[in-house]
N, C-alpha and C positions, 0 to 999 in steps of 0.2 A: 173684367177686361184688363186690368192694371198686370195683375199679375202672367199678362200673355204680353204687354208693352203695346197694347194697340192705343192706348189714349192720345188724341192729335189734340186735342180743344177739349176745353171744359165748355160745358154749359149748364145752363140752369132755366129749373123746367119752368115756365112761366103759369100755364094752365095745361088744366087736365081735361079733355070733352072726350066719353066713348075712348076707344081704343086710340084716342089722337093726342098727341102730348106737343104740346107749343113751345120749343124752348128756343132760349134768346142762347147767344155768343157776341163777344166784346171783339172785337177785331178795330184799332188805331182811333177807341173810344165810341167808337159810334155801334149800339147793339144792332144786331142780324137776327131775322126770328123764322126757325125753320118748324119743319112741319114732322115731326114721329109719330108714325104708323103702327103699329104689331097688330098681328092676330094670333091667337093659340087654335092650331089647328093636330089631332094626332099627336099631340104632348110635343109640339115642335114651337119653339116661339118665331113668327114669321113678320121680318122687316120689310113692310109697304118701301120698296123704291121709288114708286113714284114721289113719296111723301118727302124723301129728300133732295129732289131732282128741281124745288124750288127754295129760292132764300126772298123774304118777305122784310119791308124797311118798317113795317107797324103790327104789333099786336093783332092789331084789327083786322088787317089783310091776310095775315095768317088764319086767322078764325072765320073770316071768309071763304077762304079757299077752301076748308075741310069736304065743302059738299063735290068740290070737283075730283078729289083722289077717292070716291067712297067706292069708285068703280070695282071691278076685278083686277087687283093687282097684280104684277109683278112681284114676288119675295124673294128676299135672301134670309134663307136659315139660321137661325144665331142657337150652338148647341150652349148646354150650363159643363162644366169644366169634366163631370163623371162619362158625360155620352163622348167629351172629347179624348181622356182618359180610354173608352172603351176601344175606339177606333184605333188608338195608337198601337193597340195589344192585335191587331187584326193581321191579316195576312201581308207579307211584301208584294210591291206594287209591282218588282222582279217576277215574281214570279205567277206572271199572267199570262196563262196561256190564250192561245187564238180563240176558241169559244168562249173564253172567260172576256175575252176584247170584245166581240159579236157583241156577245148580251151587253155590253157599257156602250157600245155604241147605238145599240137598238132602242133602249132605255133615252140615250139623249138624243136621238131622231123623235121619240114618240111625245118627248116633254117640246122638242120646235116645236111641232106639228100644233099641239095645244096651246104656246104660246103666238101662233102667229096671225093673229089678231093684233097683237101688241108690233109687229115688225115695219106697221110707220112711224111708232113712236121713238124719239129719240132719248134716252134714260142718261144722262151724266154716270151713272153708276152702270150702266150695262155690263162693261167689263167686270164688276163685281159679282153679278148676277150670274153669267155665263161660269165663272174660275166655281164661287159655292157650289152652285149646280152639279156642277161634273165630278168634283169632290164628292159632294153628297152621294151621288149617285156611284159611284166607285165604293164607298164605304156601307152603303146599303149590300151590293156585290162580294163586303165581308175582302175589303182590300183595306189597307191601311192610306187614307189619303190625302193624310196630314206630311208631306214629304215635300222637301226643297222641289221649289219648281224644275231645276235642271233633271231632279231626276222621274219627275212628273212631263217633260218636255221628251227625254229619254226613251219611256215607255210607251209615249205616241208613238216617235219617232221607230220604233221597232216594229210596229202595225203598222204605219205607213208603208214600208220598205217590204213588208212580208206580202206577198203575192196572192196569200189566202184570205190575208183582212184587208187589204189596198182599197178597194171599192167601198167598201162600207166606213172604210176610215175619211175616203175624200166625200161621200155624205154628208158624212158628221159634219164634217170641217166645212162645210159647206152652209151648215144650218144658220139661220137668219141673215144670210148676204144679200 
């Protein structure tokens, strides 16, 4: 992670149960003890959202809560730096054509559809979930979807406009409102 510049907070893992890691953060001396999730599903390591979406004032409480997030979760994808490597080498996100837009938009209609069981819950990280996903799903497509948002905004913004993906684009856009 360091070497991408995402580190915000250190922490440290306090206990390890199952796929649940309890780690504490120091914030104005007083520790915070949240809850990390993963699962290894298809060689993909998968970050439980929910598992972050609580902070905990005791050990105890943390280790309590484990049975409440054991549910079907929410993930955000976390790639190792080769599968990120491979995407970057993939196609320009330019040059997507209208059927190539179709299939990424039909792809993130069918993953709503599956998560929306989850659409009363509210996720602090939703927006995280939503940005991976569509990524993801772009880069599976054999599109490169590691690019500045503006020109990820961009390449919406070109299927909105176009007359042949319009409709499928305001679905999309649509999905979990």
């Amino acid at each position: 992670m360091r070497d991408y510049g995402y580190v915000d907070m250190a922490f440290k893992i306090e206990k390890s149960i199952n796929r649940n890691f309890i780690v504490s953060g120091t914030k104005d001396t007083a520790p915070t003890f949240y809850l990390l999730n993963f699962k290894l599903e298809n060689g993909r390591n998968l970050l439980n959202i929910e598992s972050l979406n609580n902070k905990f004032p005791t050990l105890t409480d943390a280790e309590n809560s484990i049975k409440l997030i054991e549910q079907p979760p929410i993930n955000v994808i976390l790639l190792d730096k080769s599968r990120i490597d491979k995407i970057r080498q993939q196609k320009d996100i330019t040059t997507m054509t209208s059927n190539d837009f179709k299939s990424y938009a039909l792809k993130i209609l069918e993953l709503d559809s599956i998560n929306a069981s989850y659409s009363q819950t509210k996720y602090k990280l939703s927006y995280l979930y939503k940005e991976s996903t569509g990524r993801i799903i772009l880069s599976e497509l054999v599109f490169n979807s590691l690019v500045k948002g503006n020109l990820f905004d961009s390449m919406l913004e070109k299927f909105a406009e176009n007359p042949e993906t319009k409709e499928i684009y305001i679905k999309m856009t649509e999905c979990g409102k």
